[in-house]
C-alpha positions as CSV (number, residue, x, y, z in Angstrom):
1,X,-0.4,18.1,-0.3
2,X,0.1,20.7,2.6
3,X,-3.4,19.5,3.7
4,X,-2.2,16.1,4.5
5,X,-1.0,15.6,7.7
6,X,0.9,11.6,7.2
7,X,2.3,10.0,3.6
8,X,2.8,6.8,4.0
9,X,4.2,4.6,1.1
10,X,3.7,0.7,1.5
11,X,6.6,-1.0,-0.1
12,X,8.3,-4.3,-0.5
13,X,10.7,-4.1,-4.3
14,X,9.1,-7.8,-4.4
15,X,5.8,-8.6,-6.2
16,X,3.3,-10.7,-4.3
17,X,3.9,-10.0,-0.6
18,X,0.2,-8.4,-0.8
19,X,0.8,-5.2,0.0
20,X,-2.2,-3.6,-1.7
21,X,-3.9,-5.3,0.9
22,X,-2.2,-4.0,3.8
23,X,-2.5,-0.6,2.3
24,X,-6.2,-1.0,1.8
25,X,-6.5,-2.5,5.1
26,X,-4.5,0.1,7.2
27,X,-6.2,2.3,5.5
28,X,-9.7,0.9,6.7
29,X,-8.5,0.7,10.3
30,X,-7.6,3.9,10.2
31,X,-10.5,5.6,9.1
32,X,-13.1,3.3,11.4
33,X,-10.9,5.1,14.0
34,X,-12.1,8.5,12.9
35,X,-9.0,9.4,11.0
36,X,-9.6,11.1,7.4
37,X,-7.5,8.9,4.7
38,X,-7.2,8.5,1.2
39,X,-5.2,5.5,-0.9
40,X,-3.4,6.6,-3.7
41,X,-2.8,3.3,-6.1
42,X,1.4,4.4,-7.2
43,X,0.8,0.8,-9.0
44,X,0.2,2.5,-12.7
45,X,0.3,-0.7,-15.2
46,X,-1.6,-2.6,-12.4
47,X,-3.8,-1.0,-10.2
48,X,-6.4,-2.9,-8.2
49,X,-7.6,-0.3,-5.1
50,X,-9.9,1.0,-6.6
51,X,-11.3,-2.9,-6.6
52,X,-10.9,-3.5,-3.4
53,X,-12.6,-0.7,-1.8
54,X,-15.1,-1.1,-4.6
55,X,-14.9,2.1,-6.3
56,X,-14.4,1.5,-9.8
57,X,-17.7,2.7,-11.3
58,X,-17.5,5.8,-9.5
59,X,-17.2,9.0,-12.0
60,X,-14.3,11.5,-10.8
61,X,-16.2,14.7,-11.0
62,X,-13.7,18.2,-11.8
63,X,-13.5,21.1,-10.1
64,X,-11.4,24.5,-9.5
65,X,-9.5,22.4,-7.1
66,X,-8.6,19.3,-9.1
67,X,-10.0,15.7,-9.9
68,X,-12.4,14.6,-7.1
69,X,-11.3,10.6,-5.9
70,X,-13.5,8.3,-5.6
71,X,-15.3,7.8,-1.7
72,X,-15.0,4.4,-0.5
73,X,-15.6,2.8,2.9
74,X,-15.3,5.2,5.9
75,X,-15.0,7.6,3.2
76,X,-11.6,6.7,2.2
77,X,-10.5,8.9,-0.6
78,X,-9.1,6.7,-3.8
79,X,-7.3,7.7,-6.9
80,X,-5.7,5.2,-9.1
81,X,-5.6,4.8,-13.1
82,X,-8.0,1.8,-12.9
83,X,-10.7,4.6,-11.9
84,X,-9.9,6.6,-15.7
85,X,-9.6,3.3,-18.0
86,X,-12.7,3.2,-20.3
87,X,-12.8,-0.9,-19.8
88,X,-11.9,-3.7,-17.7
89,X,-9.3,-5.0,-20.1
90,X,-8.1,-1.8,-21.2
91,X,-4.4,-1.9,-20.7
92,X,-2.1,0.9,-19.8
93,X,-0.4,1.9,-22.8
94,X,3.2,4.3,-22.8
95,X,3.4,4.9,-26.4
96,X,7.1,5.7,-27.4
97,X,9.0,7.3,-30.7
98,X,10.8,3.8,-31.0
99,X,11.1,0.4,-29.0
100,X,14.6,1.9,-27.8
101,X,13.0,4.5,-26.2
102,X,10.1,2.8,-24.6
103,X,11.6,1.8,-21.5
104,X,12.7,5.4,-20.5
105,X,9.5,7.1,-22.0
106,X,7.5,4.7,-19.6
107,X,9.2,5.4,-16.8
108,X,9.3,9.1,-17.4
109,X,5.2,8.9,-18.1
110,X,4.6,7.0,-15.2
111,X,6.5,9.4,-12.8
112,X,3.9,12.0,-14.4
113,X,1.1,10.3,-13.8
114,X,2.5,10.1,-10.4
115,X,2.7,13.6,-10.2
116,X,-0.5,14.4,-11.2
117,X,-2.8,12.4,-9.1
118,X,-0.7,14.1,-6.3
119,X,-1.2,17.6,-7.7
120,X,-4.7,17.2,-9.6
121,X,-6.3,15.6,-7.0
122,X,-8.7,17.4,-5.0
123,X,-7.7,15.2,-1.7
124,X,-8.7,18.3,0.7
125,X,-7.7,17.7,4.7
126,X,-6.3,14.1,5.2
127,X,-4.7,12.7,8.4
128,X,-3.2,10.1,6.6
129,X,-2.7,9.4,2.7
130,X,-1.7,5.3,2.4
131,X,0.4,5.4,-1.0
132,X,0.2,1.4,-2.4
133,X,3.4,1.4,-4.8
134,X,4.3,-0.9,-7.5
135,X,6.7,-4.3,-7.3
136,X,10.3,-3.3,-8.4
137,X,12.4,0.1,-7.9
138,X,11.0,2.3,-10.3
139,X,8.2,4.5,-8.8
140,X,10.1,4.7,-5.6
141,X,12.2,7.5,-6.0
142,X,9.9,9.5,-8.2
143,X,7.4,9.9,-5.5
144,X,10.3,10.4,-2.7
145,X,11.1,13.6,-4.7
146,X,7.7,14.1,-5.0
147,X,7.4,13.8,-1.0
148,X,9.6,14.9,0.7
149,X,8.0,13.8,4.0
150,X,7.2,10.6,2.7
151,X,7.4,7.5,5.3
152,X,7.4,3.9,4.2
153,X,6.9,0.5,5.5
154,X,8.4,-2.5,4.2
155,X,6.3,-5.7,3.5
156,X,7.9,-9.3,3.0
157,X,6.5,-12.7,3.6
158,X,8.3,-15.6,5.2
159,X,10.8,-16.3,1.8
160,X,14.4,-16.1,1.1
161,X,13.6,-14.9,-2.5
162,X,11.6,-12.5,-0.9
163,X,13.9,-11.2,1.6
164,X,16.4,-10.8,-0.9
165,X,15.0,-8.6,-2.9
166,X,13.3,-6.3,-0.1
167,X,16.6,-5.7,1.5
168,X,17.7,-4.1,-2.0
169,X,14.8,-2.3,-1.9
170,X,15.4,-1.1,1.8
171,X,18.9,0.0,0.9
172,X,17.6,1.9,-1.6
173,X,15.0,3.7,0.3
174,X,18.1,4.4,3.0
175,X,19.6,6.0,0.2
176,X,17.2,8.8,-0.8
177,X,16.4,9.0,3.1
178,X,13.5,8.2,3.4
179,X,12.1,7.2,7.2
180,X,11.5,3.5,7.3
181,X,8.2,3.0,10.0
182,X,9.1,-0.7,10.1
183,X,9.3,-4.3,8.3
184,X,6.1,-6.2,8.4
185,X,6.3,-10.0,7.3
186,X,2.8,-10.6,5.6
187,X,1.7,-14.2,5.2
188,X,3.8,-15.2,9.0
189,X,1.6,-18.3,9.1
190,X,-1.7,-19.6,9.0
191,X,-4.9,-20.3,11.4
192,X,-7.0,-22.8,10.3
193,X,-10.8,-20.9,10.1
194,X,-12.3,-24.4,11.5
195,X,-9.9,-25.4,14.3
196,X,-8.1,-22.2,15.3
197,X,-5.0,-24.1,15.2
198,X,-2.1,-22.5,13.8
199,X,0.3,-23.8,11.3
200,X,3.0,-22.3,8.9
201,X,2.2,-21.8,5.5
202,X,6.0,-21.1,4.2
203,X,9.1,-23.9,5.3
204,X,11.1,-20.5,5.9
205,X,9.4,-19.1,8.9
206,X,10.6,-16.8,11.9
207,X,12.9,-15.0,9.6
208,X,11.1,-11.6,9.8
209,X,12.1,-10.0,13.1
210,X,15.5,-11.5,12.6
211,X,15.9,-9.4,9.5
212,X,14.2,-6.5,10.9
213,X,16.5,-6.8,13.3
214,X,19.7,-7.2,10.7
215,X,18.6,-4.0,9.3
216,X,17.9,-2.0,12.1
217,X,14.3,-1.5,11.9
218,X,11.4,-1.3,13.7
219,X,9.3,-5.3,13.4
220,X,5.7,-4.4,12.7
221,X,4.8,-8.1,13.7
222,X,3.4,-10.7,11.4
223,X,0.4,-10.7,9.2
224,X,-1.3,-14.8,9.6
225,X,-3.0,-16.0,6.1
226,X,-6.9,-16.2,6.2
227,X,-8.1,-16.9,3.0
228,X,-10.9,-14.5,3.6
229,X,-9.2,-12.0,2.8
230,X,-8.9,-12.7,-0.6
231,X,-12.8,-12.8,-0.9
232,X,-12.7,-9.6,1.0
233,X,-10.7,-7.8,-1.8
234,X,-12.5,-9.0,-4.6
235,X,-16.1,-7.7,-2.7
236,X,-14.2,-4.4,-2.5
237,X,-14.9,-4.8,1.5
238,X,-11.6,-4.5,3.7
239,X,-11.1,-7.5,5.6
240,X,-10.8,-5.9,8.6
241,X,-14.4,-4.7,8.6
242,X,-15.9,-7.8,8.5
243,X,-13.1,-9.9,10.4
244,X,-11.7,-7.4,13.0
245,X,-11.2,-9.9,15.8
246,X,-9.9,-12.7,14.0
247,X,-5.9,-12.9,14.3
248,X,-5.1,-11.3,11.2
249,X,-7.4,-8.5,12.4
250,X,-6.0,-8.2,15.0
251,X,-2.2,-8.2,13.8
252,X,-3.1,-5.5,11.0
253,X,-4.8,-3.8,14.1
254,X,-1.4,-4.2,16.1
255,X,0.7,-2.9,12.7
256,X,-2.1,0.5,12.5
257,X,-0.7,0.8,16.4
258,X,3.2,0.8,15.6
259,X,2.7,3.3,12.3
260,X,0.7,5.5,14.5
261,X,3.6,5.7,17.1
262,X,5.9,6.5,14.5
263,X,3.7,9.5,13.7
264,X,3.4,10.8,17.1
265,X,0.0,10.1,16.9
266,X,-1.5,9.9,20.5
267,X,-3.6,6.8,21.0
268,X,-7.6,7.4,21.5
């Protein structure tokens, strides 16, 4: 891990926001821009990366140094379980001495796995490693004790139920101290593909910078819906290759701007 210059988790507590696709997609922006990335899928029971950068028939050869990842688009470097499963619907089984014990021994296993595809993994130099974690509180603090250095940014979408449950989630990350880059409020609104007119696609809208601002954190902007992106994942081709200048493009472009001022890094 000493060869990576950036960790950066992408968070959110709150299932659904879509942040494996901001990972994947800051991740993408990053590399086109000649930075050397990898994405490591933190999602254990549910990993999709490896999906949506299209990797998942790609054998991880060994070596003295560890577990080759897979090399997707630009070159990104992925690891995620979904790449070691013999078969698509091959779930990810814990198994336990008794059903007491299950939800500890999962949670202990999964902070394992964790630590593995940080140690195993033959990542070599990186400038940034883009870290997609799971929905709920569990893999957080594992991989904060894992690293150290780790920075995270918080996605939520334009819902109450959401922002409730991020701000636990936020709180918690304050907690283990952990540097917050900023809150980003995926799905802000929506730009019809025909028209160009935009529109909101939840009632509760706005609400994002006014909770950044509650908190005290940085506002990454908002992330517009395009239902291309949706196709985009499924191809395993980031959206922001094939859709750079349309507003969501753009505003992942803007939020890939804000985490690289956080870093220090220097623009061109």
């Amino acid at each position: 891990m000493s060869l990576i210059r950036h960790k950066v988790a992408v968070m959110s507590g709150k299932g659904g926001v879509g942040k494996s696709a901001i990972a994947v997609n800051l991740a993408a922006i990053l590399a086109s821009q000649g930075y050397r990335v990898g994405v490591l899928d933190a999602d254990i029971n549910g990993p999709t990366i490896a999906k949506m950068l299209g990797v998942r028939t790609q054998p991880l050869p060994a070596g003295k140094s560890g577990v080759s990842p897979a090399s997707g688009p630009l070159n990104i470097k992925v690891m995620s379980m979904d790449l070691l499963l013999p078969e698509d619907r091959t779930p990810v089984v814990w198994e336990a001495t008794s059903q007491q014990d299950s939800f500890v021994w999962r949670g202990t296993m999964e902070a394992g796995a964790l630590r593995e595809f940080l140690a195993d993994t033959a990542w070599g130099e990186l400038d940034f490693l883009i870290v997609d974690l799971p929905p709920g509180p569990y893999a957080f603090p594992a991989l904060a004790q894992l690293i150290p250095e780790l920075k995270s940014i918080v996605v939520t979408i334009p819902s109450e139920v959401s922002h409730l449950v991020v701000k636990k989630f936020i709180a918690l990350a304050q907690e283990l101290n952990t540097p917050l880059v900023g809150l980003l409020e995926n799905m802000a609104s929506y730009v019809c593909l025909h028209c160009g007119k935009p529109g909101d696609l939840f009632y509760a809208v706005g609400n994002g910078d006014k909770m950044a601002a509650e908190l005290g954190l940085p506002y990454l902007g908002g992330i517009p819906f395009d239902p291309r992106l949706s196709v985009s994942t499924d191809w395993g081709v980031p959206f922001v290759l094939e859709y750079a200048d349309s507003p969501a493009g753009k505003a992942l472009a803007h939020v890939a701007v804000r985490v690289k001022e956080f870093l220090g890094e220097e623009e061109g």
